[in-house]
C-alpha positions, 0 to 999 in steps of 0.5 A, a space after each residue: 500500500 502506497 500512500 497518496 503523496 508517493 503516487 504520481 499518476 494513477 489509471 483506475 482500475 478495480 479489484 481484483 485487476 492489479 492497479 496501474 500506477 507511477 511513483 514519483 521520481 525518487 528524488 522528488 520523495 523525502 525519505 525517513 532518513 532525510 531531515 524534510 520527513 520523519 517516520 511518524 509522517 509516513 505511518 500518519 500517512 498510511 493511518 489516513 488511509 484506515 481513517 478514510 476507510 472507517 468513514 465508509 463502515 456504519 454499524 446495522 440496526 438492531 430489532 429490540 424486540 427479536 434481537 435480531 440485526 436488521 437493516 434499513 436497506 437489506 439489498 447488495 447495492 446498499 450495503 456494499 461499498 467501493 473503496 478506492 486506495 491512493 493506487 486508484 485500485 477500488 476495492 468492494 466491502 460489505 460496510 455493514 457485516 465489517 462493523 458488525 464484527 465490533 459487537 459480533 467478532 464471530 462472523 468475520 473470520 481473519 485468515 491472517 494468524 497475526 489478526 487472530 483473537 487474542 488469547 484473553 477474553 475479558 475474564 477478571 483473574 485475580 491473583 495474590 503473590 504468596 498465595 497459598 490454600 492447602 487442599 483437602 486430600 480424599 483417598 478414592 478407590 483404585 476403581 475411581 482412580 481408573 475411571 479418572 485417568 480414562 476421562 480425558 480433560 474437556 478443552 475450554 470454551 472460547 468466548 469472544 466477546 463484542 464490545 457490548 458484552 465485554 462492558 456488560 462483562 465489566 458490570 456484571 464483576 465489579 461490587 454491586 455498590 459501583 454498578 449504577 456508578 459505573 453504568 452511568 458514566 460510560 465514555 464513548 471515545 477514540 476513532 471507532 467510536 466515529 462510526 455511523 450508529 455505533 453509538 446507539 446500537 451500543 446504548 440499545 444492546 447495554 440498555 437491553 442486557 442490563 435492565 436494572 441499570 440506567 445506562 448512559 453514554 458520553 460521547 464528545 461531539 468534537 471527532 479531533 477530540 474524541 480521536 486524542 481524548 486519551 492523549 488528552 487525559 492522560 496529559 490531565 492526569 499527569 500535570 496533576 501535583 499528586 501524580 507523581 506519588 503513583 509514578 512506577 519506574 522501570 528498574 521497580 517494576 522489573 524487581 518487583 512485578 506487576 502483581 505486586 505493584 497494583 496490590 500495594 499501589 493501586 488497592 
């Protein structure tokens, strides 16, 4: 993939022919090595290639009733896209069932190991250092024994959880008393989130799984704000007087884990 200002002419074309295009003349292109360009340019320029994709996307409408996804327009033409890269090749997406995969990871399948799921699944797994808990020894029978050793141990289930369930997930296992707290104060922020209904498809599916909560979702209007809000808190965060109390340098974090640390920091 070649970013737009490396291109210097272009013949559209759309997939799955090749794309027929020339670069600029190597003289004319900056590289990262040069004093004119950095590495941070060139990955901010193909960046706004996956920003300019997402715009496309827009996640599909829910039947609150059935439960199933609906949407407003079910024909091919309306839910596919074309997407033309800086080569000129265009390209087709079903722009509804790749934003469907935020809140149902299931259905798009990843053909490339390194884009698997990962191993973690949101399961909270507490552990404290130097614990320790004796176990009750019961002598069984050598039938029993027999029977075990010929029953072989089932593989777990995977779960892959939407974004709307990892938060319902996240409510369900903190302390009853934060639930309400926490339910209404769900920011919505980073560049996903600019996705056309992806905010109120999550508000329907959390307002849905969690009844006896009153949901509520905050989501800054300003899209450059919800893209850097993380930035920017954390830029809050750390201009506070009392922040450097929480500071963990690294030579502390090496000797004494990170169990450790939130334990005695964090609790």
């Amino acid at each position: 993939m070649e970013p737009s200002f490396k291109i210097k002419s272009k013949i559209p074309t759309t997939y799955p022919d090749p794309p027929k295009y020339e670069l600029k003349n190597n003289n004319t292109i900056p590289t990262s090595s040069s004093s004119s360009l950095s590495q941070s340019f060139l990955e901010f320029q193909n960046e706004k290639i996956y920003h300019n994709f997402k715009e496309i996307l827009e996640v599909p409408e829910k039947n609150s009733s059935s439960g199933t996804t609906t949407t407003t327009t079910t024909t091919n033409k309306d839910s596919s896209r074309l997407f033309e890269l800086p080569t000129g090749q265009s390209i087709v997406i079903d722009r509804f069932k790749i934003a469907e995969s935020i809140f149902d990871p299931t259905i798009y399948k990843f053909t490339n190991s390194k884009l698997s799921f990962p191993p973690n699944n949101g399961e909270i797994s507490i552990t404290q250092a130097n614990e320790y808990r004796p176990l009750k020894r019961v002598r069984k029978n050598d039938d029993d024994e027999e029977e075990d050793s010929n029953q072989s141990t089932p593989k777990p289930e995977v779960n892959i959880r939407g974004i709307s369930q990892l938060i319902s997930h996240t409510l369900s296992n903190i302390d009853i008393d934060l639930r309400a707290s926490l339910a209404n104060n769900i920011i919505v922020t980073g560049g996903v989130s600019l996705i056309s209904q992806l905010t109120e498809r999550l508000y329907l599916e959390l307002s849905n799984n969690n009844p006896g909560l009153k949901i509520r979702l905050h989501a800054v209007g300003n899209s450059t704000e919800r893209i850097n809000q993380a930035w920017i808190g954390g830029s809050v965060l750390a201009s506070l007087g009392t922040f450097h109390q929480m500071w963990v340098t690294k030579e502390e974090y090496n000797e004494v884990g990170v169990d450790r640390i939130l334990n005695q920091r964090f609790r």
